[in-house]
C-alpha positions in Angstrom: 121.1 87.8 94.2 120.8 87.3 98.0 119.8 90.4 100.2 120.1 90.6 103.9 117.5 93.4 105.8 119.8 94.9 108.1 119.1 94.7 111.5 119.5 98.8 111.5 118.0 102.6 111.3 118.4 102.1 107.2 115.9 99.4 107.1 112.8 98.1 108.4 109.9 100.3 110.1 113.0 102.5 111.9 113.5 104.2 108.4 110.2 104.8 108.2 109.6 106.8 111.4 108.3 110.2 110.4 106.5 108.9 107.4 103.1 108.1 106.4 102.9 104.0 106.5 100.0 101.4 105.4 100.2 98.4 107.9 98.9 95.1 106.7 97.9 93.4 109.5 96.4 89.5 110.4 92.3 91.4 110.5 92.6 94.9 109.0 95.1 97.1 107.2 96.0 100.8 109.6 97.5 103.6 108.0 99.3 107.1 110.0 102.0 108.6 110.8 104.7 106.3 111.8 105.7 108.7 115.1 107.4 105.4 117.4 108.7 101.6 117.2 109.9 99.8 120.0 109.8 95.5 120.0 106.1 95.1 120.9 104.2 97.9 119.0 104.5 101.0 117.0 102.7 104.3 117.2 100.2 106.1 114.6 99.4 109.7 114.8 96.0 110.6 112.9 95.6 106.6 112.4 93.0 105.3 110.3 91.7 102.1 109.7 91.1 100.9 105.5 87.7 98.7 105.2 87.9 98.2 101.6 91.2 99.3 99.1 89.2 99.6 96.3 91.5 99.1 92.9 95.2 99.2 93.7 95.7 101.5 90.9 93.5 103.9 92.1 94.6 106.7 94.3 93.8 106.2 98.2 91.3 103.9 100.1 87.7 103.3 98.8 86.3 103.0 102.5 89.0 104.8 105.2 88.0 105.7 108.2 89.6 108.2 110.4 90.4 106.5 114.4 89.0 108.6 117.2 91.9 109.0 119.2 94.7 111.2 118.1 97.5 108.6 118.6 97.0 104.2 117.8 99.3 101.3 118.8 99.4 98.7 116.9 101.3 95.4 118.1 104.5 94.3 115.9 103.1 90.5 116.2 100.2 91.2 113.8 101.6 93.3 111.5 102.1 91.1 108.4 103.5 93.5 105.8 104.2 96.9 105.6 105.4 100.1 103.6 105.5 103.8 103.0 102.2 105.6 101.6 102.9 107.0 98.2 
């Protein structure tokens, strides 16, 4: 059965705006509060960045490390997957 992804506010990183998201990008994998998407970048509020996962099945990151700064952009060209933290 063929799907389409809407190009709308029900689908994609918009209906994820307010949630806590885990951003699988081309070097590292970011994780935060998905607070803002526009076409070039989104923004993170208490971003971290995940140096090792550890086993999926276990719950959280093994190595996660809290970002400095309160709010991280990340550029929509190097996210490669994405999705909503259980």
């Amino acid at each position: 059965m063929k799907m389409i992804i809407e190009n709308n506010k029900a689908e994609g990183l918009d209906s994820l705006l307010g949630e806590m998201v885990s951003l699988w990008c081309a070097n590292y994998i970011y994780t935060g509060k998905l607070v803002g998407v526009n076409g070039s970048c989104v923004k993170l509020e208490d971003a971290a960045i995940v140096f090792e996962t550890g086993e999926f099945d276990s719950p959280g990151w093994k190595d996660l490390q809290a970002l400095p700064w309160k709010t991280h952009y990340v550029q929509t060209a190097a996210i490669e997957s994405f999705g909503g933290v259980k």
